[in-house]
C-alpha positions as CSV (number, residue, x, y, z in Angstrom):
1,X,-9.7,10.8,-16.0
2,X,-7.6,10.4,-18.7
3,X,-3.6,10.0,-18.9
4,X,-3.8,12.6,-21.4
5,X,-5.6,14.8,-19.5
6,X,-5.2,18.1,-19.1
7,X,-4.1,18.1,-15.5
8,X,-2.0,14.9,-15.7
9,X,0.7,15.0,-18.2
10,X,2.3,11.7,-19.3
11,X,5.6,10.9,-18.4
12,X,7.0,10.9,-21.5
13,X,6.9,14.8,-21.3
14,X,9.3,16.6,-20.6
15,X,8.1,19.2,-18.2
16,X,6.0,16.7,-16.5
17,X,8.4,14.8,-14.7
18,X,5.4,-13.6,7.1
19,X,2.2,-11.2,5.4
20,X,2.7,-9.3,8.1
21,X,-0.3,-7.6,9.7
22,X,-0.5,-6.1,12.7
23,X,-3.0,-7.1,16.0
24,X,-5.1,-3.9,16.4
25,X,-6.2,-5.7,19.4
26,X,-2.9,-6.9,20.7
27,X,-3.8,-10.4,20.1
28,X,-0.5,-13.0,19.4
29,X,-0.8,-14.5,16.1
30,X,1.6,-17.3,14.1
31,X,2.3,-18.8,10.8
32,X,1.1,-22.2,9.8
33,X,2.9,-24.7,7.4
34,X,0.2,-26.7,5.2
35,X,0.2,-30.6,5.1
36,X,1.7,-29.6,1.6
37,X,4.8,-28.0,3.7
38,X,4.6,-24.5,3.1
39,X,4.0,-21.3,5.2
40,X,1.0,-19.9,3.8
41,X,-1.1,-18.2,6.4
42,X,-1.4,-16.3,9.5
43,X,-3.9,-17.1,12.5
44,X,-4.2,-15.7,15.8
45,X,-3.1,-18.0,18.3
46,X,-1.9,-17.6,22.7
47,X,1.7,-18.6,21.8
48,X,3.8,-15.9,23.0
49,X,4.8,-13.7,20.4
50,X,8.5,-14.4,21.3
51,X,7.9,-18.0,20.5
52,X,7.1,-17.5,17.2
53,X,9.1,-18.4,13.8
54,X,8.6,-16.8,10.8
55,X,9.7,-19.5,8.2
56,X,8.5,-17.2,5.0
57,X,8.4,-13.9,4.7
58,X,5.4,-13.7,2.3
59,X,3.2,-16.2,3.0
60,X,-0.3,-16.2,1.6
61,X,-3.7,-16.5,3.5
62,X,-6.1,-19.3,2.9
63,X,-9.8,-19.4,4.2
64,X,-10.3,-23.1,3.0
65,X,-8.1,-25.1,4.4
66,X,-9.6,-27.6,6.7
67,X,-6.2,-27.5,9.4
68,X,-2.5,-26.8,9.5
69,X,0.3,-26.6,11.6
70,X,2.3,-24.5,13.6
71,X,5.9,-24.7,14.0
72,X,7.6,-23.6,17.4
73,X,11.0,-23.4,17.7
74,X,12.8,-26.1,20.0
75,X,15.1,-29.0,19.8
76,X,13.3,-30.9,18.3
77,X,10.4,-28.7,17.2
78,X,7.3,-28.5,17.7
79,X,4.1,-28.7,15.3
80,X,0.7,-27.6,16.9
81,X,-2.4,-28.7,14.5
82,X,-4.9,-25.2,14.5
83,X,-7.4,-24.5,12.7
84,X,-6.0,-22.6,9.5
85,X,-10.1,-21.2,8.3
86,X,-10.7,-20.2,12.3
87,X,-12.2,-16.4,11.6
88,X,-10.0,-13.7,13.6
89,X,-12.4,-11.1,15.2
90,X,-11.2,-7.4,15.3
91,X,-10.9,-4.9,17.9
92,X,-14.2,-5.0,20.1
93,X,-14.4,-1.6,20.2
94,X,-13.6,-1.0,16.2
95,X,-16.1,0.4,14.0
96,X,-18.4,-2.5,12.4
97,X,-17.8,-1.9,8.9
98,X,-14.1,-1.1,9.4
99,X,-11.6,-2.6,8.1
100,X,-8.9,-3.7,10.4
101,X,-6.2,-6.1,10.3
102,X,-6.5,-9.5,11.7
103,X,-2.5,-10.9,13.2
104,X,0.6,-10.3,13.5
105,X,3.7,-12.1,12.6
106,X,6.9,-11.8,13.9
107,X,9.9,-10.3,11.2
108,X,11.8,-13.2,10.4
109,X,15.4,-12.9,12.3
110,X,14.0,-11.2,15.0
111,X,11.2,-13.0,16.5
112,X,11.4,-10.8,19.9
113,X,10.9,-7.5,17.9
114,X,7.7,-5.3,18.3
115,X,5.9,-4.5,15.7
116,X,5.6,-1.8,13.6
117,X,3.3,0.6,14.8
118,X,0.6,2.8,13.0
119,X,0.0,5.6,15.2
120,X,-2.8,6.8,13.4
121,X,-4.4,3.4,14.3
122,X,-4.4,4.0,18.3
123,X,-7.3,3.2,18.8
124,X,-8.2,1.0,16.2
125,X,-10.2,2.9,13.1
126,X,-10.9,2.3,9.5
127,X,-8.6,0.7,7.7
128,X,-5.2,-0.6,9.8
129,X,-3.1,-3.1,9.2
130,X,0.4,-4.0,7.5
131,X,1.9,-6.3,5.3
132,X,5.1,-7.2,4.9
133,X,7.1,-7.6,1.4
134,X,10.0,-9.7,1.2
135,X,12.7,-8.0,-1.2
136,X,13.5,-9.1,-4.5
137,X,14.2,-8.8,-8.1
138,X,11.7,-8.1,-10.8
139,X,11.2,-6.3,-14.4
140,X,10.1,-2.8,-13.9
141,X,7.4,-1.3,-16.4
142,X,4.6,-1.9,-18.8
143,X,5.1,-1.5,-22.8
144,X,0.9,-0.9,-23.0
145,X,0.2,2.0,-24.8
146,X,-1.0,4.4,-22.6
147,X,0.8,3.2,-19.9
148,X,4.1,5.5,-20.1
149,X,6.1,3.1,-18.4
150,X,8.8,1.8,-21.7
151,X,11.3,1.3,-22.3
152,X,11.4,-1.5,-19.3
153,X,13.9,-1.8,-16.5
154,X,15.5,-4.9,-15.8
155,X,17.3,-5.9,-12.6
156,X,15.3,-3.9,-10.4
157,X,15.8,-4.8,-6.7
158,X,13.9,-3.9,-3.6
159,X,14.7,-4.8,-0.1
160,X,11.7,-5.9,2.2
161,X,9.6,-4.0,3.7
162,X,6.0,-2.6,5.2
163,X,3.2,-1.6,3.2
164,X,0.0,-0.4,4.5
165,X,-2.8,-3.0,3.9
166,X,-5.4,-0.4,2.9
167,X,-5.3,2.9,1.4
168,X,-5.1,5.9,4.2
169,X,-8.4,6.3,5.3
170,X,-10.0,9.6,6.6
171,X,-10.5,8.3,10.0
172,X,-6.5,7.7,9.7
173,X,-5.7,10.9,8.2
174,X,-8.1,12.5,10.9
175,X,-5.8,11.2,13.5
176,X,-2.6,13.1,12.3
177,X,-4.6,16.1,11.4
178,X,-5.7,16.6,15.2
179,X,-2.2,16.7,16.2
180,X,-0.9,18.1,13.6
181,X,0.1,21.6,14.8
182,X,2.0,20.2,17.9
183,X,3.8,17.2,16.4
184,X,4.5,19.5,12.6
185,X,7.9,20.0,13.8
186,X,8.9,16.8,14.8
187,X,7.8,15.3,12.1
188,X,9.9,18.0,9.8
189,X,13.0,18.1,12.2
190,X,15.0,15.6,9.9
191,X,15.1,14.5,6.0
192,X,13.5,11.2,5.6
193,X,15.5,8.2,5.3
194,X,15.1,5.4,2.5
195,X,16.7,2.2,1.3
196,X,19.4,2.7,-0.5
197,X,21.4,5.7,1.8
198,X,18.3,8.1,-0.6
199,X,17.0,11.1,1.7
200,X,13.8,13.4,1.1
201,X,14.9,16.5,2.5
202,X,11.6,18.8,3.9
203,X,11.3,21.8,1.2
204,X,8.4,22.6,0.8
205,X,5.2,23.2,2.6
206,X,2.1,21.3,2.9
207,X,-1.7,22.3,2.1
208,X,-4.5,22.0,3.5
209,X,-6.9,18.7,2.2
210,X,-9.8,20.0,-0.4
211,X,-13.3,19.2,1.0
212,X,-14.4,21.4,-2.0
213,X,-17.3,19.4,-3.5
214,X,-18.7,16.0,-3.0
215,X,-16.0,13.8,-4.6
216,X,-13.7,15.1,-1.7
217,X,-14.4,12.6,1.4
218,X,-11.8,14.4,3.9
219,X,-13.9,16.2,7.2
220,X,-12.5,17.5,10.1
221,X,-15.2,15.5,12.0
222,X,-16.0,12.1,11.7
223,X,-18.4,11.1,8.7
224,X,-20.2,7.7,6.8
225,X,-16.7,8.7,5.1
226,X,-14.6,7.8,7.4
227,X,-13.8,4.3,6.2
228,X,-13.0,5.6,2.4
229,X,-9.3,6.6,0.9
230,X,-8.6,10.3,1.9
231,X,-8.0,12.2,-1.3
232,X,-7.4,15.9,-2.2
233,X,-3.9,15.6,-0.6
234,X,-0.9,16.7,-1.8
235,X,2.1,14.7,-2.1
236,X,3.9,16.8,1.1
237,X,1.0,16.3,3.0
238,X,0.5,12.4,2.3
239,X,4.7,12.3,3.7
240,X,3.9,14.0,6.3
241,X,0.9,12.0,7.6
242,X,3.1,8.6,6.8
243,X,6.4,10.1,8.4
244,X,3.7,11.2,11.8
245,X,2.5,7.4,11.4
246,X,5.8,5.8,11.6
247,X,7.1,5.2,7.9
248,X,7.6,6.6,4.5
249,X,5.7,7.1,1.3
250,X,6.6,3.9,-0.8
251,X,9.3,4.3,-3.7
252,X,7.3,3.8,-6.9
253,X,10.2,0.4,-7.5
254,X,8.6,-0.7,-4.0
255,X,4.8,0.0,-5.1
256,X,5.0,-2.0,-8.4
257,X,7.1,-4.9,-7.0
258,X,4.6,-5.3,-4.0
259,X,1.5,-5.0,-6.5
260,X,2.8,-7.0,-9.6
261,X,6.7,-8.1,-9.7
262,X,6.7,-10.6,-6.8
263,X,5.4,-14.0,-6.7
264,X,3.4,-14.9,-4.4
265,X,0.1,-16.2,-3.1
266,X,-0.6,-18.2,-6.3
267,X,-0.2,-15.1,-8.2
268,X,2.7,-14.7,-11.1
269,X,5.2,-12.3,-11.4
270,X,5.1,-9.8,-13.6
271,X,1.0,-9.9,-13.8
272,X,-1.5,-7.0,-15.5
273,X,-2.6,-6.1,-12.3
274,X,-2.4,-7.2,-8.5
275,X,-4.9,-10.0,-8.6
276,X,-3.6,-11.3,-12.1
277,X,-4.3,-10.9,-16.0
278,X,-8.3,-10.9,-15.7
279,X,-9.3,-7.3,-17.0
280,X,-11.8,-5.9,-14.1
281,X,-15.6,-5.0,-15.6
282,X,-18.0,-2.3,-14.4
283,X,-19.2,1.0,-15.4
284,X,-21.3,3.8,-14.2
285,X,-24.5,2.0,-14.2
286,X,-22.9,-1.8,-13.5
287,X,-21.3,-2.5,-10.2
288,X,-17.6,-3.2,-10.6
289,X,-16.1,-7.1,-9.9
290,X,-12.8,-6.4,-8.9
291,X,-11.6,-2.4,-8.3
292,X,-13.2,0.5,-7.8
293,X,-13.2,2.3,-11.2
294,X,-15.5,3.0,-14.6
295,X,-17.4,5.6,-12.6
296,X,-19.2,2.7,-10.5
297,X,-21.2,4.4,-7.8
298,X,-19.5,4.6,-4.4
299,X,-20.6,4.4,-1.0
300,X,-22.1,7.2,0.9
301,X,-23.2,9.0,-1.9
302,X,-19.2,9.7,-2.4
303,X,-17.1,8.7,-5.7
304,X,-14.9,6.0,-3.9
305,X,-15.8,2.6,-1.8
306,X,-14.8,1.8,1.6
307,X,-11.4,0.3,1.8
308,X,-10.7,-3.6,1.6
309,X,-14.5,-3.6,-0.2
310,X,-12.5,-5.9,-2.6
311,X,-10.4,-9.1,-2.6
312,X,-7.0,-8.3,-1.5
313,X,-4.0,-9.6,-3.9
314,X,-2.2,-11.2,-0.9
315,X,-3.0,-9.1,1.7
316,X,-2.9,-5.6,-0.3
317,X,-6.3,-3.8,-1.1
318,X,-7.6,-1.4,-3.3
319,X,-4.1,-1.5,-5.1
320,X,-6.2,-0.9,-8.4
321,X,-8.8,1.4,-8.6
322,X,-10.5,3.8,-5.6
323,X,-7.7,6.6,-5.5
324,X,-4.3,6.9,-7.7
325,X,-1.9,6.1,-5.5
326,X,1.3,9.2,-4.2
327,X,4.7,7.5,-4.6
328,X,8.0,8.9,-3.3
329,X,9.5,9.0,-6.4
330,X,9.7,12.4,-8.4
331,X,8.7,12.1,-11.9
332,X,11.3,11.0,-14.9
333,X,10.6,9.1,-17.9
334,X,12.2,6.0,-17.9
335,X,13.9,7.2,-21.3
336,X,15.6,9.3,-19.4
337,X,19.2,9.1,-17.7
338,X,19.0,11.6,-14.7
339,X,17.1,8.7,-12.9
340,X,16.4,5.3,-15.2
341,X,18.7,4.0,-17.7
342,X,17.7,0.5,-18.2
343,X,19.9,-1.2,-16.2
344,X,20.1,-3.1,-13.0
345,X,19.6,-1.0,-9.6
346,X,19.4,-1.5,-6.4
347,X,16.1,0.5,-4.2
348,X,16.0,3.0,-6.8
349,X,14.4,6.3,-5.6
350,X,14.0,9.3,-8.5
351,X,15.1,12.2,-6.5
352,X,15.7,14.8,-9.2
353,X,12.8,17.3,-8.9
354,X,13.3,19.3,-11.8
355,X,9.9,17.6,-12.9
356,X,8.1,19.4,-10.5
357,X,5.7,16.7,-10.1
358,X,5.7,13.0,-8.7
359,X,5.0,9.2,-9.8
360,X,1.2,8.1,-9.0
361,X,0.4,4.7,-9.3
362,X,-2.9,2.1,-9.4
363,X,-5.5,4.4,-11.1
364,X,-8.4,5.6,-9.4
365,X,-12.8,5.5,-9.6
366,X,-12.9,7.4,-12.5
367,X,-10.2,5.7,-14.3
368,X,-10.4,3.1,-17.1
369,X,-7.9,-0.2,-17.8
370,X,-5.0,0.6,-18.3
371,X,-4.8,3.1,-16.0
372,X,-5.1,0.2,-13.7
373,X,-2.2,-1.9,-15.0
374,X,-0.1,-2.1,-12.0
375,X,2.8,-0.5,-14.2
376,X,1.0,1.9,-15.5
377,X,3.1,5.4,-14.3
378,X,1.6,9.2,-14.3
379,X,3.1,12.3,-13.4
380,X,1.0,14.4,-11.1
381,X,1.9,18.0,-9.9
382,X,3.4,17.7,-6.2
383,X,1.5,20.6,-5.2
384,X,-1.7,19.4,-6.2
385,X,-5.1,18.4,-4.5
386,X,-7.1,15.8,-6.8
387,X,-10.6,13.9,-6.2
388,X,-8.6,10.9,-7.5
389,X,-5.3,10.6,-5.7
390,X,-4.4,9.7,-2.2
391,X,-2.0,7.2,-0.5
392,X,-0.8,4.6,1.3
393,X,2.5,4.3,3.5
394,X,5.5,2.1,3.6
395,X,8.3,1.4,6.4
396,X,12.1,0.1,6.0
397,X,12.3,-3.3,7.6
398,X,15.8,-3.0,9.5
């Protein structure tokens, strides 16, 4: 797929438009401060969950590192030496190959809160887990050709809040769509709320997910699938599911800030994509390094990988590459005025639909570079079903 493609009109025209991870097996987990003094990982741990501090909101996960500390609050503190490599098993009853998140961290300024819940994740299945994304301020856009994200926005601020770790897998999707017809008008009763005092009134109605050929993975029963990104949904659909699962779809300021305008982990703000500036390789006949794209062959004889089959970028997978990615944002040039003007804004949200379409982001298997360029913006028709776009979901940290 192209951004020029027929199907997929740029944005530029007209008519277009504290890594917080959740315990899938209830597990209490903490943050550990390196000798070096920072937060930067999360390992599970009996403390009670009450007990725990969460001194950063982002920090960043680190497999080497021989020990570390944990802090527990008191007067005077106190500082636990753990094992910050210890491997965190999943679920026992999970799925092998799926993936699943490994601890939980408290939100920081409310240590006694529960966490977030994934509904589609009880039980455990393919591809649970949470991050969280402390708010901030970053550059919105990419002047790449190809990228239809110029002129860029400056100022932009987010809020924190919850991202999915993984894409929404079928085995996640599968959970809503079994429950579907009973909890439909729950789910619809009320517009959804997002940062900013933004709503996303219910208008119109979902479809049914495309299992029309073999680049579909969505089945009403369980398949070698079931760990891969559902796709063939449309974008009413993909807010349903994340409303049903207890969040939101993420704003398109929220996707790029927790993929490229943060720092964090090591990483720079305002990188090419979400693991840095390295252009990923592969192609139809070469396996691909870093994102599923180029055509590379896919697991179970299916176009996309298994979720999490690549490094994460601080906790996040698949953030590149597998599927194009549904944001909540209805599409606008940011030439425009109606929703982008170039200047500072606080948890913007695009909610003119005279576009008729919305924002998708991170560019999918059958994608090439730029298309993966965390800022890269396309304009897909709300209504449609595509081989190359799903989702992932957000939630508001209050």
């Amino acid at each position: 797929m192209t951004l020029a493609s027929r199907r997929i009109a740029p944005l530029r025209i007209a008519t277009v438009a504290a890594w917080l991870v959740a315990c899938a097996d209830g597990s209490t987990a903490v943050l550990v401060e390196t000798d070096a003094g920072t937060v930067e990982e999360v390992v599970s741990n009996p403390i009670p969950r009450a007990a725990v501090r969460d001194d950063d909101p982002s920090p960043t996960p680190r497999s080497d590192a021989a020990t570390a500390h944990v802090t527990i609050p008191g007067d005077p503190p106190e500082v636990l030496d753990v094992d910050a490599g210890a491997p965190v098993d999943g679920p026992a009853d999970a799925p092998v190959d799926a993936p699943v998140a490994d601890v939980f961290a408290a939100d920081a300024g409310c240590v006694a809160c529960p966490p977030p819940v994934q509904a589609s994740c009880d039980p455990p299945v393919p591809g649970c887990g949470l991050v969280r994304i402390a708010g901030g301020s970053f550059t919105m856009g990419d002047t790449t050709d190809g990228a239809e994200a110029a002129p860029l926005q400056p100022g932009i601020r987010v809020g924190s809040f919850v991202l999915d770790a993984y894409e929404v897998t079928v085995a996640r999707f599968n959970a809503w769509w079994a429950v579907r017809d009973r909890e439909l008008a729950r789910v619809r009763s009320m517009p959804v709320a997002y940062p900013g005092g933004h709503v996303v009134a219910w208008e119109d109605a979902a479809q049914d997910p495309l299992p029309q050929d073999p680049r579909f993975n969505w089945s009403m029963t369980s398949t070698p699938r079931d760990p891969q990104p559902v796709n063939g949904v449309d974008w009413w659909t993909a807010l349903e599911f994340c409303v049903w699962d207890g969040g939101r779809l993420p704003t398109e300021a929220e996707w790029e800030f927790a993929a490229r305008g943060r720092t964090t982990g090591g990483l720079a703000a305002g990188r090419t994509y979400p693991w840095g500036d390295a252009t990923p390789r592969g192609s139809d006949t070469h396996p691909c390094d870093r994102a599923q794209a180029y055509h590379c062959a896919g697991d179970a004889d299916g176009s996309c990988r298994a979720v999490g089959s690549f490094a994460p970028s601080d906790g996040l997978y698949d953030m590149a590459g597998n599927v194009w990615e549904w944001t909540a944002d209805w599409a606008s040039p940011f030439s425009a005025s109606d929703c982008w003007n170039g200047t500072a804004s606080e948890d913007p949200l695009c909610n003119d639909r005279g576009s008729g379409s919305h924002v998708v982001r991170g560019g999918g298997w059958d994608c090439g570079t730029v298309a993966m360029h965390s800022g890269t913006r396309v304009a897909v028709a709300t209504a449609t079903r595509f081989f190359d776009v799903g989702f992932r979901c957000a939630r508001t940290l209050r």
